[in-house]
C-alpha positions as CSV (number, residue, x, y, z in Angstrom):
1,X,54.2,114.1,153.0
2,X,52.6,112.0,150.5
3,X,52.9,114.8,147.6
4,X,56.7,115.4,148.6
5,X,57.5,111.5,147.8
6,X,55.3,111.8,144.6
7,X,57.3,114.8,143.5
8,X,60.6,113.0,143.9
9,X,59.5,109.7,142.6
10,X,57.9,111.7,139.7
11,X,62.1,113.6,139.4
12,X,63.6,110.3,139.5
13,X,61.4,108.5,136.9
14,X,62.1,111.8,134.5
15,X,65.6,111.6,134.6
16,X,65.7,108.0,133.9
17,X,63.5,108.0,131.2
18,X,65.7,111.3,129.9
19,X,67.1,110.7,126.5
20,X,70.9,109.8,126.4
21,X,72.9,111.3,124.2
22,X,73.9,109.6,121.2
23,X,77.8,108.8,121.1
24,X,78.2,109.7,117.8
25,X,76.3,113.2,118.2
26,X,78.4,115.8,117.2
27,X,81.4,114.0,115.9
28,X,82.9,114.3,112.3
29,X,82.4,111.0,110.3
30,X,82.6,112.0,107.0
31,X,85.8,110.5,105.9
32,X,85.5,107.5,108.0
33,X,82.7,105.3,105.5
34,X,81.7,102.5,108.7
35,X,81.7,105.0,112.1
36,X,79.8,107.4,109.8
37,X,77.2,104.1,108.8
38,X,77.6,103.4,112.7
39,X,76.3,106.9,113.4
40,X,73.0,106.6,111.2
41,X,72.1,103.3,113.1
42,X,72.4,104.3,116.3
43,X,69.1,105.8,117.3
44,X,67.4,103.2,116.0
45,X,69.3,100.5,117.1
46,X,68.8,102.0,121.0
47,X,65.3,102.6,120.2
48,X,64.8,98.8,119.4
49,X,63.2,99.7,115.8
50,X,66.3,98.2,114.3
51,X,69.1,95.4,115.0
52,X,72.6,95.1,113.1
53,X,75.1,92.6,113.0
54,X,78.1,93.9,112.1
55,X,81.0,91.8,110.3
56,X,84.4,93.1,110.7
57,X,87.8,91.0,109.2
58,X,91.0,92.5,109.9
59,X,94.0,92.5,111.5
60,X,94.5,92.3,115.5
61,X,97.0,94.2,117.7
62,X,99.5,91.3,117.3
63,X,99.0,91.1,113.2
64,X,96.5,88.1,113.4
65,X,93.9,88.4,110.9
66,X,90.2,88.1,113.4
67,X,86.9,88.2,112.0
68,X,83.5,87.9,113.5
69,X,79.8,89.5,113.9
70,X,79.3,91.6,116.4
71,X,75.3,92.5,117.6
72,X,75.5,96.5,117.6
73,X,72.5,96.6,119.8
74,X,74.1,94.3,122.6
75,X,77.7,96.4,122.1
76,X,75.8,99.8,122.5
77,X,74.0,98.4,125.9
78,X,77.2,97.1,127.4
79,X,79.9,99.6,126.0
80,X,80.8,102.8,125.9
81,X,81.2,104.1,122.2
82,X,82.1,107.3,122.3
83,X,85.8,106.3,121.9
84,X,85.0,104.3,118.9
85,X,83.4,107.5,117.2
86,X,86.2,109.7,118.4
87,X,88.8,106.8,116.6
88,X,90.8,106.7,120.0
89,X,89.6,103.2,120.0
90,X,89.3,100.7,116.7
91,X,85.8,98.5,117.0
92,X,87.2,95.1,117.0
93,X,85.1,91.4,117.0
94,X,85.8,89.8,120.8
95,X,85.7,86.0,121.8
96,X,82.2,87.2,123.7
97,X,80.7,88.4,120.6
98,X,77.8,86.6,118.3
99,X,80.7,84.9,116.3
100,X,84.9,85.6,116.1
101,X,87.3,83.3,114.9
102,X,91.1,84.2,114.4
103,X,92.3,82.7,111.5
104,X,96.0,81.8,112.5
105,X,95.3,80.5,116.1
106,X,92.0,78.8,114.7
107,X,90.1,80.3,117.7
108,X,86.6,80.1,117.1
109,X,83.4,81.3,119.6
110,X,80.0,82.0,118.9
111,X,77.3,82.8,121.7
112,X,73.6,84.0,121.9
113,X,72.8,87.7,122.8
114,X,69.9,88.8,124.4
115,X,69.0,89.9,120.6
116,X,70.0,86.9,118.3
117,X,70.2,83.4,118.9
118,X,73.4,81.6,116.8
119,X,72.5,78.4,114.8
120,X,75.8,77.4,113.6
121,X,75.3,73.5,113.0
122,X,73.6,74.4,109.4
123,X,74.5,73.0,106.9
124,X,73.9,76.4,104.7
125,X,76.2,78.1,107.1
126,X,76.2,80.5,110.1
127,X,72.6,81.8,110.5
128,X,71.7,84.2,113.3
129,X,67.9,84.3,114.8
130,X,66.2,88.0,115.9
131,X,64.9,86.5,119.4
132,X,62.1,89.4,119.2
133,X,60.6,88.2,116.2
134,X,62.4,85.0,115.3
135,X,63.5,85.6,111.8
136,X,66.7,84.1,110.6
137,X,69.5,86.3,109.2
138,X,71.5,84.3,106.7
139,X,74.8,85.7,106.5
140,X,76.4,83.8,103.2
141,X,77.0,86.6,100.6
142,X,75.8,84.1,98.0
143,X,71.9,83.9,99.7
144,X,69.5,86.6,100.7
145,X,69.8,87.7,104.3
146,X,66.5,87.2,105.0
147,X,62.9,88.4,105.5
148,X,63.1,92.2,106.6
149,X,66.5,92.3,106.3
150,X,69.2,93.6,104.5
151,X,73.5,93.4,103.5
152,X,75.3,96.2,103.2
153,X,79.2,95.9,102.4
154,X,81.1,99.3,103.4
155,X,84.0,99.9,101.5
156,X,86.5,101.7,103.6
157,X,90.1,101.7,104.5
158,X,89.5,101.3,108.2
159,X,89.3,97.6,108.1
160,X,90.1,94.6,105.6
161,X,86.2,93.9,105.3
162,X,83.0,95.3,107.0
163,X,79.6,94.2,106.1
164,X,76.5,95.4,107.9
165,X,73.1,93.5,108.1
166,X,70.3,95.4,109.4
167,X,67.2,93.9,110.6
168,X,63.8,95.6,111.0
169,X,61.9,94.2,113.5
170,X,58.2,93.6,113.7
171,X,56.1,95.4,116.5
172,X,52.9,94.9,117.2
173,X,50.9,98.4,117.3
């Protein structure tokens, strides 16, 4: 009886721990510049070796121009993103992300993920702290983004702006 419920528990803790499909595997990205960066980040990003923040300014469903950073990482976990790699849906900032403002209501949020912590009363601008290892991101084109970090601007026709900023983070081995 024993051996029976160690069998199963053993079952259950395989297909949990079963690698998920990516949701950009097998799609064609090649003419779309930012899914087809969105692609290459995805492993990582689920795997926890890397976090992005992703800047997006364009226009909403009623015209409104929105822009805001959006933790990839957090998205991922809480969304499904096949339809954003099959363009049936258009990744968009929301109120609930790290940071969205729309510029002709003046709507502004910004709230913490479980990956970054927001610092927005600096005087040097938005900054946005990696909670694992508690390096600030310094989003201002004009600085460096940081200690193991990096900005990367995506030039595409999908969206008025996109900018990525990728974060290694450290682990201890």
């Amino acid at each position: 009886m024993a051996r029976k419920k160690a069998a199963e528990e053993a079952k259950a803790s395989k297909l949990r721990n079963a690698p998920k499909k990516l949701a950009s595997a097998d799609k064609d990205l090649a003419h779309f510049p930012f899914l087809h960066n969105l692609a290459e980040r995805e492993d990582l990003v689920r795997n926890g070796k890397l976090t992005s923040i992703i800047f997006i300014r364009d226009k909403n469903s009623k015209g409104q121009e929105v822009s805001g950073y959006i933790d990839y990482a957090h998205r991922l976990k809480t969304e499904n993103f096949e339809p954003y790699f099959e363009r049936k849906k258009k990744l968009m900032p929301k109120p609930s992300d790290l940071s969205y403002y729309n510029w002709e209501t003046q709507h502004s949020t910004s709230n913490s993920t479980p990956n970054f912590q927001v610092i927005a009363e600096n005087e040097g601008g938005l900054l946005f702290k990696n909670k694992r290892d508690r390096k600030v991101i310094n989003v201002d084109p004009k600085s460096l983004p940081g200690d193991n970090s990096r900005r990367i601007e995506i030039k595409t026709t999908e969206y008025i702006q996109v900018v990525i900023y990728d974060h290694v983070t450290r682990r201890k081995t």
